[in-house]
C-alpha positions in Angstrom: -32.0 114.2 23.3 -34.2 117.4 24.0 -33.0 120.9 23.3 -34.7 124.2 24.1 -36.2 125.8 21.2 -38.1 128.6 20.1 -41.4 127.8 17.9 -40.7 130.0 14.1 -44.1 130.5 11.9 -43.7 130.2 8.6 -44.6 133.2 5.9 -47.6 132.5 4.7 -48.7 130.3 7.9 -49.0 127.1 7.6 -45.6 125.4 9.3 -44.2 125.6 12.5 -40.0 125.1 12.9 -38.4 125.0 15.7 -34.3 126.8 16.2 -32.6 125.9 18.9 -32.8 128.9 21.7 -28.8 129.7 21.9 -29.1 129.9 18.1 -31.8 132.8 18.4 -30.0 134.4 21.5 -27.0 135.0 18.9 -29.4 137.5 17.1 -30.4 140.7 17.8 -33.5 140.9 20.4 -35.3 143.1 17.8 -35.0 140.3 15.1 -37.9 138.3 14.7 -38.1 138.0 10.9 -35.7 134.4 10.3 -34.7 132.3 7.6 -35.2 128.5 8.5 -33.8 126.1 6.7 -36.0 123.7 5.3 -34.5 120.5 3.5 -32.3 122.5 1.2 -34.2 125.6 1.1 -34.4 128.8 3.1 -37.9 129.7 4.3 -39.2 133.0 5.9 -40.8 132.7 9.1 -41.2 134.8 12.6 -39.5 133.7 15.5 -41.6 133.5 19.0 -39.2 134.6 22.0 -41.9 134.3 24.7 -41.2 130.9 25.8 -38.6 128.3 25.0 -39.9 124.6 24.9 -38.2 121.5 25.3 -38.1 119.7 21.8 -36.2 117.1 20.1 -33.0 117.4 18.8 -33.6 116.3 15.5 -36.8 118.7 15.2 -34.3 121.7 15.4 -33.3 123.3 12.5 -30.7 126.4 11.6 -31.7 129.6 11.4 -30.3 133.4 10.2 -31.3 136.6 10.5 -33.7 137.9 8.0 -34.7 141.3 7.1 -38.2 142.1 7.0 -38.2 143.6 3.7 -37.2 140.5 2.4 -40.2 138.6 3.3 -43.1 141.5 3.7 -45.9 139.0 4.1 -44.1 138.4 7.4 -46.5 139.8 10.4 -45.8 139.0 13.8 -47.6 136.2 15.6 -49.1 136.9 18.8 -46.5 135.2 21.3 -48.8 133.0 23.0 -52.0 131.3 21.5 -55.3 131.7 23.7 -56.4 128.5 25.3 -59.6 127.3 23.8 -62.7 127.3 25.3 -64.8 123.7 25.1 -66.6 123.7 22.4 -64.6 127.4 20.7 -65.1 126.8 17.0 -61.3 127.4 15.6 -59.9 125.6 18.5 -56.7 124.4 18.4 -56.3 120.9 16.8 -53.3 119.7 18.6 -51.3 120.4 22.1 -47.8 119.8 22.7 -47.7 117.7 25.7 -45.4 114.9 27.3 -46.8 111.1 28.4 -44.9 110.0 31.6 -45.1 107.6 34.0 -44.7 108.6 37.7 -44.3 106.0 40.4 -46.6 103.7 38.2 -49.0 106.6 37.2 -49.6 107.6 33.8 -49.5 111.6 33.8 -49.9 113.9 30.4 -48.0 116.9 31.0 -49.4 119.8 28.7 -47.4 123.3 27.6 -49.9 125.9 28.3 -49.1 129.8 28.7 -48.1 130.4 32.3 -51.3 132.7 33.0 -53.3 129.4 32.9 -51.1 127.9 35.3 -51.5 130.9 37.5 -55.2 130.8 37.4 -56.7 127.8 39.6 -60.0 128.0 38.2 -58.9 128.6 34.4 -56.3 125.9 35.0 -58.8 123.4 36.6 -61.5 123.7 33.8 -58.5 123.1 31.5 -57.6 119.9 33.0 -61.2 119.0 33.1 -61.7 119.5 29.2 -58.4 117.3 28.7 -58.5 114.4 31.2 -61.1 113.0 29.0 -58.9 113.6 25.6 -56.3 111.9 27.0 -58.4 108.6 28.0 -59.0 109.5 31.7 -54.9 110.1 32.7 -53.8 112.3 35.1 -53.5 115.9 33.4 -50.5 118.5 34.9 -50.3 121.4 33.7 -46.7 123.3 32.7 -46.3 126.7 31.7 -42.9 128.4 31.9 -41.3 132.0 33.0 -39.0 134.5 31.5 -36.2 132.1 32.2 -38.0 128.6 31.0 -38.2 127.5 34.7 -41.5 125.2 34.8 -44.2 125.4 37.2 -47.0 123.3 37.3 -50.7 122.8 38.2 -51.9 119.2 39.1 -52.4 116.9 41.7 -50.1 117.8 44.7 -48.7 114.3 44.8 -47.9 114.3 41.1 -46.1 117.9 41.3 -44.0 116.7 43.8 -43.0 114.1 42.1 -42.5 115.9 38.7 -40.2 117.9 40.6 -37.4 116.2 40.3 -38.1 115.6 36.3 -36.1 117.9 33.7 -38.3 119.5 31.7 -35.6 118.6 28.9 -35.7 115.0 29.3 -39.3 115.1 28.9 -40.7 113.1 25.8 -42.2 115.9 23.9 -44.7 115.8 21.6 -47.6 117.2 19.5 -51.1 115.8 20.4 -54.0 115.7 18.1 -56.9 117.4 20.4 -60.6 115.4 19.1 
């Protein structure tokens, strides 16, 4: 079952957690330094409030308040990552996307920052760079608002269609980008 999460950084970098988002709304909105518990262990990491994602249940894990003088080496993450440009050297290496199938059509729907979404021509290079990666599929993509409400650039007959699909019940996943 799919929960909405927020994505937590680990201090140093190097993992990504995700805490489920009515856990983080029970802490203050100036709190972004977290402990995230990690097998048996409490690790320091930064919380990212700018958009919650659908996730897996069991990729959730709890969470407490943290103060930043416990963990200094804590810096705040930029709250969205710039999409990369073909070719960007540093590009990201994976994209968190979900495969469907809609009325026998086999659709990859990839998280992106809702500016993308709002820019046709950004959004359409985008899906050009992807369809290939994703071995010629249908591309949508789904960036979110202040509230998590979806909205979506793709073919007009898949939107409609992806309408009526919870984002939640989405199977959410990490994709290796190559």
């Amino acid at each position: 079952m799919a929960v909405w999460a927020y994505e937590c950084r680990s201090c140093p970098p190097g993992h990504v957690w995700w805490v489920a988002r009515i856990r983080i709304d029970e802490v203050a909105s100036a709190t972004n330094v977290l402990q995230v518990k990690v097998d048996t262990q409490w690790c320091c990491a930064i919380v990212d409030r700018s958009q919650a994602v659908a996730v897996d249940e069991q990729l959730v894990r709890d969470a407490i308040a943290a103060d930043p003088a416990d963990c200094p080496d804590c810096v705040p993450a930029p709250a969205a990552a710039p999409v990369p440009e073909v070719g960007e050297q540093g590009a990201a290496t994976t994209v968190l996307a979900a495969a469907i199938s809609l009325a026998g059509r086999h659709v990859m729907v990839v998280l992106v920052p809702l500016p993308v979404v709002q820019s046709p021509g950004e959004a359409e290079m985008l899906v050009a760079d992807l369809r290939p990666r994703f071995g010629g599929v249908d591309v949508v993509l789904m960036g979110q608002d202040d509230d998590a409400r979806p909205h979506y650039h793709g073919d007009d007959a898949l939107l409609e269609m992806l309408a009526g699909v919870p984002v939640d019940r989405m199977p959410w996943k990490d994709y290796p980008l190559g």
